[in-house]
N, C-alpha and C positions, 0 to 999 in steps of 0.2 A: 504494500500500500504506500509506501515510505516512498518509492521508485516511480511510483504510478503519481503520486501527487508532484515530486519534482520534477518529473517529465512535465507534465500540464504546468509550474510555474515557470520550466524555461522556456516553455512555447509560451504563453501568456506575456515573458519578458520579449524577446524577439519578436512578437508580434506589434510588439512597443518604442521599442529600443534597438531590434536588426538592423537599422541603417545605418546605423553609430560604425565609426570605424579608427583604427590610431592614427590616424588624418583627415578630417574633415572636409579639408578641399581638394582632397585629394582622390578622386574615384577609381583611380589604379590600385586602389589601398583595398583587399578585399571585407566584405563589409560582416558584422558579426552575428550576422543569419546565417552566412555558409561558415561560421566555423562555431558550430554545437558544442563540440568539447571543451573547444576553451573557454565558450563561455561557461561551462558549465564548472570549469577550473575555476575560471575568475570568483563566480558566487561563492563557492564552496573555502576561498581564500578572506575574501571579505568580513572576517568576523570583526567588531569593533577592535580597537586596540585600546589597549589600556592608558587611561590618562589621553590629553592633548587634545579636549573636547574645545568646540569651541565656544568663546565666549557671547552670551548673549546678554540684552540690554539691560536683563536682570542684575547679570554682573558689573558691566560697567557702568550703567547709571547711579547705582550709589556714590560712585568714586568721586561724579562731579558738583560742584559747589552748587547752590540753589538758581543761583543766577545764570549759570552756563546749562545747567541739566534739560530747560525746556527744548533750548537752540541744539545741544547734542543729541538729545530727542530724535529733533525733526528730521537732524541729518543721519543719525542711525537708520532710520527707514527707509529714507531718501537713496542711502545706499545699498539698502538688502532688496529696493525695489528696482534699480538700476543693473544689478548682480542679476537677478533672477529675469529680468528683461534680456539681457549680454546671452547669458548661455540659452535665452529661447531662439535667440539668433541664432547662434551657429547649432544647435539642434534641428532647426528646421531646415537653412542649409545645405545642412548636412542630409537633410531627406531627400532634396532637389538635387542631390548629386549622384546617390543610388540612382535615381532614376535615367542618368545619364548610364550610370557603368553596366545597368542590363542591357540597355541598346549596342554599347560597345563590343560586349560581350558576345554577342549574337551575332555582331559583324565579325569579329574575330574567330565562332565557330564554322562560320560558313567559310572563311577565307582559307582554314584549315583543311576543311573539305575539298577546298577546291588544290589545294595544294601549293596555297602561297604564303602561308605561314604556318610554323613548326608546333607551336604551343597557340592557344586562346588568347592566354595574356598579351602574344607578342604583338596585339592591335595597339596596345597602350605607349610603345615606341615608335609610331607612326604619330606625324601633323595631320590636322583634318583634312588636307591637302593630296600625303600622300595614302591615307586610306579611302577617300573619295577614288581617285587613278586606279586602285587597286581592285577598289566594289566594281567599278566599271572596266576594267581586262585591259587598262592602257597598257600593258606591258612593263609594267614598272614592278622591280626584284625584290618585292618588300622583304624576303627573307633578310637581302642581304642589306637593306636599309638599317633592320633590326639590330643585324648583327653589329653593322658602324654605330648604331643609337648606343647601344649596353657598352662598349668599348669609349666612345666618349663618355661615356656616365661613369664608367670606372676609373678613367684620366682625372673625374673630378671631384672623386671623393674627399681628397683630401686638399683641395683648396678652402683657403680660407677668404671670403669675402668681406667687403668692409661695410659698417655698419648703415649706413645709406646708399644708396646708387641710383645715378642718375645718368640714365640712356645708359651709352656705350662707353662713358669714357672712366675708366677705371682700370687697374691694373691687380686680377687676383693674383697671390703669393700663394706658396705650398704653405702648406701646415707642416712644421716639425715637434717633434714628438714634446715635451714641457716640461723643465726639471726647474721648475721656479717655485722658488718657497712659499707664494702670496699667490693667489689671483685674486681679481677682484671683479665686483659687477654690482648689481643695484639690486636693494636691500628690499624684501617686498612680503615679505613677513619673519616678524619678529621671533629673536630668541638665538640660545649657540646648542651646539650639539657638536659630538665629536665621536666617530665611526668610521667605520672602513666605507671605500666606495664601492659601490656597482654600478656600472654602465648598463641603460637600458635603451635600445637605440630605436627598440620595431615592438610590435605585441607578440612576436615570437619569440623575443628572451624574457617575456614578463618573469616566465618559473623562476628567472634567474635571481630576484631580488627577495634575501631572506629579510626577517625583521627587524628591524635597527638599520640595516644600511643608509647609509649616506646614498639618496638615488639621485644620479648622474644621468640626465637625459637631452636631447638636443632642441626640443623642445615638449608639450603636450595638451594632448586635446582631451576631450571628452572623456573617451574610450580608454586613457591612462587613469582615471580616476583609482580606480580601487588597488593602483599600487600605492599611492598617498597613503592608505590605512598600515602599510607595514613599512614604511618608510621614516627613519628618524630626525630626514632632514633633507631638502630637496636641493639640487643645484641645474639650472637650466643653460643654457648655451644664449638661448634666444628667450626674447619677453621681455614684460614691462610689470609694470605694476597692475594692471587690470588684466592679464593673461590670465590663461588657465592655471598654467602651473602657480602663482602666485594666489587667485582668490582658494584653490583646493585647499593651500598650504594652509592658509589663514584659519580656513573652515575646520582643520583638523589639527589646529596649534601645534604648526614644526616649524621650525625655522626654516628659509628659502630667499635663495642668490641666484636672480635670473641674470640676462644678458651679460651670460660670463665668458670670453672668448678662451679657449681650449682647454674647456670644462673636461672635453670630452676624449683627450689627451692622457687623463691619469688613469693611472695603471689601477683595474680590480685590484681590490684589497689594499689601498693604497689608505693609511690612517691620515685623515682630515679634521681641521677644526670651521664649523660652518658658523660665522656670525653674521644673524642676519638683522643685528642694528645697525653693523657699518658696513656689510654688502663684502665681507673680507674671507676667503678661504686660504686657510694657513696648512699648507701642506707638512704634516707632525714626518712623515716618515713615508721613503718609498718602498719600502720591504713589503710584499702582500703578506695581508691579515689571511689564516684559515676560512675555509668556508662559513657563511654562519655571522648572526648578530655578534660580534666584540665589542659594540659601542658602549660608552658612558652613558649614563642616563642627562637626556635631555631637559637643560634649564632653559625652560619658555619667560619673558617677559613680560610685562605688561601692555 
């Protein structure tokens, strides 16, 4: 019975939530109605974690003087109603975009069929351009288009871009590997913690992030949510203060350092100190920690 009711609650959830995916704008990302198990991983992962609840107006309106309490008030709201507006956005989005990757999708089984691409997905390394030419029999090699697309895509993995860009004129650098004692970035929720790291880069290293780690990711959407719950302290590559990965952090009091550039450089198990009132990661040691939480227990802020 046990089996039978959680089959019917992950269908119920996917009937809800299936278009969600670890990229929102991204419809190449496949979406978490075709992958049942793991979402079935995820739930089963999500139990609350102890401590680092967050704070609601219960708690912080006492704190403030008679005089300021109304006007904090108003903007308490002001902002849980603005949050909760933000993420209907990219929820929805994000539903307007599944609707794109079934059509792609279907163009890419048929193109298979017909013998001009290898896998399904390889429609997703075509411009609308060249899989128009292709639907239509112009003679154009989409195999080997694919092939040049993944090949540039792996030339660029490891550039590093600069924080604005404007048109064409810029010049990316390689990324080299980071043996700096400091990085820094901007401080977007409060608190220090100090852990080994884990790199989570796609939803298929989620299993990778035991509890306590310091999670290291390049950025996050949605669909990263329920690593926040075993996570002791977040570090982003990319984001601001209204991102994802910053309102999560908030919501489940860890500390979090987004637009950190070569966050994504440190070595698993690398011991970190994450302080996220001055936006500073203090690299303790590059020797990897064992598998597994080693962290300190995490002092949150006010």
């Amino acid at each position: 019975q046990e089996l039978a009711d959680l089959r019917l609650g992950v269908d119920a959830f996917l009937a809800r939530f299936g278009h969600l995916s670890e990229s929102g704008n991204d419809f190449s990302a496949p979406r978490w109605r075709e992958q049942p198990d793991f979402v079935v991983r995820m739930i089963l992962d999500s139990d609350p974690a102890p401590g680092g609840a967050a704070l609601g107006w219960e708690d912080v309106g006492p704190r403030a003087g008679p005089l300021t309490r109304p006007f904090l008030h108003r903007l308490f709201r002001r902002a849980a109603t603005f949050r909760r507006q933000r993420e209907a956005v990219s929820f929805h989005y994000t539903f307007g975009y599944e609707l794109f990757r079934s059509t792609f999708l279907e163009l890419g089984d048929r193109l298979v069929a017909r013998g001009l691409l290898r896998a399904r997905d390889d429609v997703f390394h075509l411009t609308l351009e060249e899989l128009r030419a292709a639907v239509r029999g112009d003679g154009i090699d989409a195999a080997s288009v694919v092939a040049t697309r993944r090949d540039e895509i792996e030339a660029a993995t490891d550039l590093d871009l600069p924080e604005v860009i404007l048109g064409d004129d810029f010049v990316a650098r390689r990324r080299t590997s980071t043996d700096a004692a400091i990085l820094r970035g901007v401080p977007s929720s409060r608190g220090t913690y100090r852990g080994p790291v884990r790199r989570v880069r796609s939803s298929a290293e989620f299993d990778r992030l035991a509890r306590g780690d310091v999670l290291v990711v390049p950025y996050s959407d949605v669909a990263w949510t329920p690593l926040f719950v075993r996570a002791g302290a977040v570090v982003a590559e990319a984001g601001g203060m209204l991102s994802h990965s910053s309102i999560v952090a908030r919501e489940h009091g860890i500390p979090c350092v987004v637009s950190v550039p070569g966050a994504l450089d440190l070595e698993d198990g690398t011991i970190v100190h994450v302080n996220g009132f001055s936006g500073v990661i203090t690299v303790e040691s590059a020797i990897t920690a064992p598998d597994g939480p080693t962290a300190a227990p995490s002092i949150t802020g006010d």
